[in-house]
N, C-alpha and C positions, 0 to 999 in steps of 0.2 A: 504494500500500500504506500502512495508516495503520494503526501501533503501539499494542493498546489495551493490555496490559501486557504484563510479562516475570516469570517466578515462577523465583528462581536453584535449583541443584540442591542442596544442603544443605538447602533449606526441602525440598523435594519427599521427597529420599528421607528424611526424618525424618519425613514426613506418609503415606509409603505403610508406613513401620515401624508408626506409630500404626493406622494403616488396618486391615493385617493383624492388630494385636493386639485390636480393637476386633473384625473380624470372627469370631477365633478365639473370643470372649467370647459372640458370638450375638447383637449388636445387629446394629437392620436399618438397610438402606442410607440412612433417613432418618434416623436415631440419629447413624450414623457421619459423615453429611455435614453435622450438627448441633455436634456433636464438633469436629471439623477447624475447620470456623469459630470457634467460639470459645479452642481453643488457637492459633489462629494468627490470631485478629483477623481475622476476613473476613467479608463477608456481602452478600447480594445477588447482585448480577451478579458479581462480582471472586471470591466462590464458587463459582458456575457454573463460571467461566474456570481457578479453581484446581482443581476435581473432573476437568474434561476431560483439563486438564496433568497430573495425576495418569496417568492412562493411559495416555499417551502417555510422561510417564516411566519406566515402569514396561514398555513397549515396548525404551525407549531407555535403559536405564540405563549403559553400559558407558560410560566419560568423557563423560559429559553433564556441561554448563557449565551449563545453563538452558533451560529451555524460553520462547520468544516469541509472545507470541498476536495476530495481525494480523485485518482486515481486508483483504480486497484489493479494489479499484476495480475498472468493469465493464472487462473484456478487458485484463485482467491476468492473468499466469499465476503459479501456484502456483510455491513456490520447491522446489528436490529436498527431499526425507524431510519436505515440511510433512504435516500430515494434518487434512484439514477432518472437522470435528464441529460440525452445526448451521449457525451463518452465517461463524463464526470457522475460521479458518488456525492452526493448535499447527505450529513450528518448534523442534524440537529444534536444539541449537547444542551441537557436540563442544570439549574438548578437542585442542587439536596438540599429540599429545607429539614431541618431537625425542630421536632417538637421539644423547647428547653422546659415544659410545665409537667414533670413524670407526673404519672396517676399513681395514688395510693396503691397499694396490692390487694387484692380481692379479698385477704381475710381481716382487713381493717386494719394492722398493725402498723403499715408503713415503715418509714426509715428513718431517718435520724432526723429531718427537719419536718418528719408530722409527729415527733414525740417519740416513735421507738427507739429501743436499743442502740438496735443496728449490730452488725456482728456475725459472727456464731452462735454464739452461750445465748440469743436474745430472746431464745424461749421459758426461760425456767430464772430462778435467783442464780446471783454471779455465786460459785465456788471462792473455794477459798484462793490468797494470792500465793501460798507455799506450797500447792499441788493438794493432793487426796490426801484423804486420812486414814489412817493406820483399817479402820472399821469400811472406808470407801475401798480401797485397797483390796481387802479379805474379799467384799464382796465382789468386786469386778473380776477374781482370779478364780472363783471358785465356779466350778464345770457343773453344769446339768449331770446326774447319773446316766447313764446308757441306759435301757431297758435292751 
């Protein structure tokens, strides 16, 4: 797989807002993809690649980080959500958002900042801090009989 550019999502969805206002206006698709090059310094081929990513952003908008435009070598396979257009691979690449609010755990105890323990020992009273006692001892050594 060989990386021929990467177009981040700030540029793109500020380039399909333009898109839209440019289409609302009644210029035609070669106006519009005239446009876009020269506000955003593009031209050639890297235009091309940027009008493709365009649609595909525009598929993909919901936390989209960037769209990736590859290449792929023969008998290679396509990566999940790429979408080929012409000879090039468009990879959308998400946002991970992390949920930073954990939920309590199902049996109501929680963890140290809803009040539990937290730990190991946080189901029973803490043991002692010098280890078991002589009576803790006997019993944990001493063997069920066989039958």
């Amino acid at each position: 797989m060989k990386a021929v550019t990467e177009f981040p999502a700030f540029t793109l969805t500020k380039a399909i807002q333009l898109k839209t206002t440019l289409a609302a206006e009644g210029k035609t698709p070669d106006e519009i993809k005239e446009n876009l090059g020269q506000n955003f310094k593009l031209e050639g081929e890297k235009l091309g690649y940027f009008m493709q990513s365009l649609e595909v952003a525009s598929a993909n908008s919901q936390n989209l980080k960037r769209v990736i435009v590859v290449k792929l070598n023969e008998g290679e396979a396509a990566p999940a959500k790429a979408v080929q257009l012409e000879e090039c691979h468009y990879i959308p690449e998400f946002l991970i958002t992390v949920n930073l609010n954990p939920k309590t755990a199902p049996d109501g105890k929680g963890g140290r900042r809803q009040g539990g323990r937290g730990g190991k020992n946080s189901s029973g009273p803490k043991g002692s801090p010098w280890g078991l006692s002589p009576e803790e001892k006997a019993a944990k050594n001493k063997k069920p009989a066989a039958n």
